[in-house]
N, C-alpha and C positions, 0 to 999 in steps of 0.2 A: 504493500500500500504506500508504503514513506521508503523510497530508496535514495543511496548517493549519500553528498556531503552534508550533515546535521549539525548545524553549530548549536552548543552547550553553552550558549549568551552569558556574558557578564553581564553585571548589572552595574553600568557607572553611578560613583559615589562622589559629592562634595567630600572635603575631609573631616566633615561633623558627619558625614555620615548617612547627606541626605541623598536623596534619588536625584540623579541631573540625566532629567528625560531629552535636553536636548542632544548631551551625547550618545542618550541612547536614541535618538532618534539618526544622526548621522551612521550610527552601525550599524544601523538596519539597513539604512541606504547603501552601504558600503556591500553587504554581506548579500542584498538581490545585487547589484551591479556586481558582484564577483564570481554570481551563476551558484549561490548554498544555497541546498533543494530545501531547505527548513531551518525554522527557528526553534529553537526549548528553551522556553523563557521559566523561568523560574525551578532550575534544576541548581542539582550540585555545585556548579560553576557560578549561578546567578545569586549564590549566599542564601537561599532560600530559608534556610534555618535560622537565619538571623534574621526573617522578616515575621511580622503580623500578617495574619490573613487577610484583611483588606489590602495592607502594603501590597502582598503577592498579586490579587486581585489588581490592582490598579497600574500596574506593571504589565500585567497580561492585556488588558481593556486596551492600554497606549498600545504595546506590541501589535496586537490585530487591528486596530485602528491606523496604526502606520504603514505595516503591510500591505491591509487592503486587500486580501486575497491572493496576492502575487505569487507569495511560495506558502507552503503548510508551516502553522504554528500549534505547536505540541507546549505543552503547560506541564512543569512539575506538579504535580498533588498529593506527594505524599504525605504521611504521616505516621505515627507510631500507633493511632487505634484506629480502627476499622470506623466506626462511625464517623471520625474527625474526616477521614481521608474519602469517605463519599460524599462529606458536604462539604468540602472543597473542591472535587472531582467535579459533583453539580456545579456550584456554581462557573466555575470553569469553563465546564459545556454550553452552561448558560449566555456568556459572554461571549461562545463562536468558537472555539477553539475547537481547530481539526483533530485533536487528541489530547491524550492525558499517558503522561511518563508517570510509573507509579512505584518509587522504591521499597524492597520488604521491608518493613518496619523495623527501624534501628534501636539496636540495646536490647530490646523485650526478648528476642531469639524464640522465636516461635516452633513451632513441630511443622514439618512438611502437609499435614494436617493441617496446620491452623493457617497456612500461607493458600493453601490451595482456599480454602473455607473465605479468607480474608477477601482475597482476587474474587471468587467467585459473585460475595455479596457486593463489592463494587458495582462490576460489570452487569450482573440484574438490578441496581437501583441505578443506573447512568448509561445511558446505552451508546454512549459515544466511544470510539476505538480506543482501547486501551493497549498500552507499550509497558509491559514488565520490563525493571530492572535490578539485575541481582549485582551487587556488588558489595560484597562479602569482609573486604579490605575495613569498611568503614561501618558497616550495620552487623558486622557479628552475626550475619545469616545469609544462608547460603540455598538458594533457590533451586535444585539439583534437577536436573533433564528430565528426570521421571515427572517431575511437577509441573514443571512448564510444560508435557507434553499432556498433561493432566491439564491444563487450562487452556492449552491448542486448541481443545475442543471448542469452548466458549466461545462463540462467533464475533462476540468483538473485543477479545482477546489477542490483539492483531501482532505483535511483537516482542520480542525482549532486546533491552541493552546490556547483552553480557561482558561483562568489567573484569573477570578474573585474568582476563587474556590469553587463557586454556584454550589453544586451539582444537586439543580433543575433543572438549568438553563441547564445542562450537560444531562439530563432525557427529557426538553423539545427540544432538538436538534434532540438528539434519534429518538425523536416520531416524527418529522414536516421531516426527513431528510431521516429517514432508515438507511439503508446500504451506501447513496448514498457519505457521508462523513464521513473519521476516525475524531475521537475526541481524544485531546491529552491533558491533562494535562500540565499547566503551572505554575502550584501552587502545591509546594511539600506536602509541609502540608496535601492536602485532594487528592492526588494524586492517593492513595490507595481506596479513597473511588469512584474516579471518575471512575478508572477501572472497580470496583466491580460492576459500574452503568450502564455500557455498554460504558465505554472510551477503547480505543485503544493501550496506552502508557503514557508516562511522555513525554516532553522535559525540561531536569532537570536541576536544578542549583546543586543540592546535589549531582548527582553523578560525579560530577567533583572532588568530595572529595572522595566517596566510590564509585568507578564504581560497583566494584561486588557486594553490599549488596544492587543499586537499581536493577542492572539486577534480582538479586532471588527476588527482592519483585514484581517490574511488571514481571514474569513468573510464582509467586503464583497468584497474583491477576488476570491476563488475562487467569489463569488458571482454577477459580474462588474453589480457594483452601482458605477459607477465611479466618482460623482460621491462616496458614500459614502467610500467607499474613498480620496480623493484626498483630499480632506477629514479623516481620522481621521493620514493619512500626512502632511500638513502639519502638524499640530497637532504631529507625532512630530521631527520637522526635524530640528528643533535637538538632539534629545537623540542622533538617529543619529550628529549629525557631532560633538560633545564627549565621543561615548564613543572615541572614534576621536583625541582630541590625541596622546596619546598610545601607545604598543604597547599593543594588547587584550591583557590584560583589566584593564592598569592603572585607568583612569580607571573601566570597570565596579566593580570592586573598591570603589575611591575613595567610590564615589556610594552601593553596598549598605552601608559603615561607616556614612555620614551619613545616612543609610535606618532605621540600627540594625538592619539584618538580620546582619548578620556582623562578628567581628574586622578590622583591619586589616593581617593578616599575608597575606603575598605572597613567591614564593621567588626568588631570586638564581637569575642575572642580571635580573631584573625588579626592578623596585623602586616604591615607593610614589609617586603624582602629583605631579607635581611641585607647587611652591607657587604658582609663575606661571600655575596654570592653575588654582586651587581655586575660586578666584571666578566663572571664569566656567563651570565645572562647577556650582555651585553654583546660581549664578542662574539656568540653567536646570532645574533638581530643583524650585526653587522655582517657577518658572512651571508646574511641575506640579503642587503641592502634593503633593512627593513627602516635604520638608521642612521 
């Protein structure tokens, strides 16, 4: 349904902290004129946890408002209880959004039972396309093939963003699942190899930095142009792994100030990059002439 390059949007911040929709309204610009098949406004990357649920709402409203229909806008909605995360889910849907990204619930560590039970009640109280994402790294739970092949079923149950960067685990989805779910890459790093494996897309932390250099690599790679595709992902290496020194979406953040696309405000508990690492953030923007 949602294929190609998905940016995992920042949210520009004043240095108090507030929302500066006009930066975020030139990224949006930025990101359809660079050919990204979608937006995910209010995910991991967008600080989502450090917002109020209006805040989130009112981010997403401008987001589709800006847009305009041009490319798909996918909404974080997650939450830790099942009821919070349907009446965000609704409201969401309510405001237009062509999907909802929906992480398992972090900390609680539920049963594969209670994840499958969680998903399920979602998607029968909101009927709009829902994108599971497992990543395990940061919620302490781990959404396993068997499960997700367990809510393939659900008809608008339409995807996952899988983040362990397992490409086996990406091969055994494939097989237990078919057709019946896209698989998206959440880990830039092996993003390229998850496409080649029969993945679907990125939803990327990286191309919030290079829109245009992940759109040509997922349309090498979904093209299964390999040598292309290995070749566009090499060039990218290095920027995968220094957006990553640090907690995403510090050093992203870091890199868009020295970009001149945004403030450098960022919200508590997160904090700005550190200095030990600005150089070598740096030197690579610069081997991109990004700076």
């Amino acid at each position: 349904m949602f294929h190609g390059s998905m940016v995992a949007l920042v949210t520009p911040m004043q240095m108090d902290g507030s929302i500066d929709f006009d930066s975020l309204a030139s990224l949006l610009e930025w990101h359809i004129d660079s050919g990204t098949d979608g937006i995910i406004a209010m995910g991991t990357t967008g600080e989502a946890a450090t917002f109020s649920d209006s805040e989130k709402l009112s981010v997403i409203r401008f987001v589709l408002e800006r847009v305009n229909g041009r490319i798909p806008v996918i909404a974080g909605t997650a939450a830790e209880g099942t009821e919070k995360a349907t009446a965000l889910t609704r409201a969401a849907a309510d405001l237009g959004v062509d999907a909802c990204l929906i992480m398992t619930p972090a900390y609680i560590k539920p049963t594969q039972q209670g994840l499958i039970l969680h998903y399920q009640h979602i998607a029968k109280e909101v009927s709009i396309p829902i994108i599971l994402y497992n990543v395990p790294s940061r919620t302490a739970c781990d959404c396993l093939p068997e499960t997700v092949a367990e809510l393939a079923k659900v008809s608008n149950i339409v995807g996952i963003k899988e983040a362990t960067g397992i490409i086996e685990r990406v091969k055994k989805i494939r097989e237990l699942c078919d057709d019946e779910i896209d698989i998206y890459s959440g880990d830039d790093g092996t993003a390229k190899d998850l496409m080649l494996a029969g993945g679907n897309g990125v939803i990327s932390v990286t191309a919030n930095v290079v829109p245009k250099q992940m759109k040509a690599l997922c349309r090498a790679a979904l093209s299964d142009k390999v040598a292309e595709a290995e070749k566009l992902d090499a060039e990218l290496a290095s920027l995968h792994r220094v957006l990553f020194v640090e907690a995403n979406p510090i050093p992203t953040k870091w890199a868009l100030h020295q970009m001149g696309k945004i403030p450098a405000g960022i919200r508590l508990p997160l904090t700005p990059l550190s200095e030990k690492y600005h150089q070598e953030v740096r030197s690579v923007l610069q081997g991109l002439d990004l700076v």
